[in-house]
N, C-alpha and C positions, 0 to 999 in steps of 0.2 A: 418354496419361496424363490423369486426369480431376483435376482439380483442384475440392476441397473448398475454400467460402467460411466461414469461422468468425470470429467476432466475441463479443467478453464488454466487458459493462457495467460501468464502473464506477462505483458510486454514493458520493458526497462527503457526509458532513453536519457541520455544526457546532454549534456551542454557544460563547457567546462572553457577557462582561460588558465593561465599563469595561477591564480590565485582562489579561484571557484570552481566550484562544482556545482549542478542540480542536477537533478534527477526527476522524471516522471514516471510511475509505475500507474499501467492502468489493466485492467482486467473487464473483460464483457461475461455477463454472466448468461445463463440460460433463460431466464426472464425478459432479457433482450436490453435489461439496464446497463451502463457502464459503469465504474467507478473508476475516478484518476485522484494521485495525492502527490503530492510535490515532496521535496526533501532537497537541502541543500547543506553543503560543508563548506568551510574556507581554510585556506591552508595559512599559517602563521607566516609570519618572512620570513624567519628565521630556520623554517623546518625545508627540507630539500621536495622539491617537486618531484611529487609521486600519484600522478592522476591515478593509478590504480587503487591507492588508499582513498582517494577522494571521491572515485566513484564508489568501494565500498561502504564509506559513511552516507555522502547522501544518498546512495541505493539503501540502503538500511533504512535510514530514515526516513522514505516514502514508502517503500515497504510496510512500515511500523504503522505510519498513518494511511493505509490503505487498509489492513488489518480495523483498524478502533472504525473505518465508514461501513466495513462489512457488518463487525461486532454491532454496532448502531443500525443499521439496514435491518441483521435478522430479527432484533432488538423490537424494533417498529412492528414488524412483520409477525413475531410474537403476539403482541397487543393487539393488532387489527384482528388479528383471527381467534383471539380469545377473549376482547370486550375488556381486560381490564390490564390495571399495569403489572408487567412481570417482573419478577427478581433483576438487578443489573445481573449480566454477562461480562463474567472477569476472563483475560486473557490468561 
């Protein structure tokens, strides 16, 4: 049995002020499709500015929703190749 090594990148960016943060997580698969999902945090007034926490939440965040376009992608791709509908796909 030969075993294939496959591997996909995923690329993080932010954008961030005083008070925001977003995130874009996007990943290119080997089908040649892309998927991108946004995630955003805000920081309260009152809590001290800490971009690093704020890049981890909305990095989480799109992460998160990057994961349920996959889950839905293989989802579809389930169906198309087998004619009918399949069980959801729980994370």
């Amino acid at each position: 049995m030969m075993h294939t090594a496959v591997g996909w990148h995923v690329e993080l960016e932010f954008q961030e002020d005083e008070q925001h943060t977003s995130a874009v997580a996007m990943v290119r698969l080997p089908d040649g499709t892309q998927v991108k999902a946004r995630g955003h945090a805000s920081r309260h007034r009152v809590d001290a500015n800490q971009p690093r926490v704020g890049e981890e939440i909305a990095g989480a965040r799109a992460l998160n929703e990057l994961a349920m376009q996959l889950l839905t992608k293989a989802h579809r791709e389930i169906d198309e190749a087998s004619g009918r509908t399949s069980h959801p796909i729980h994370v």
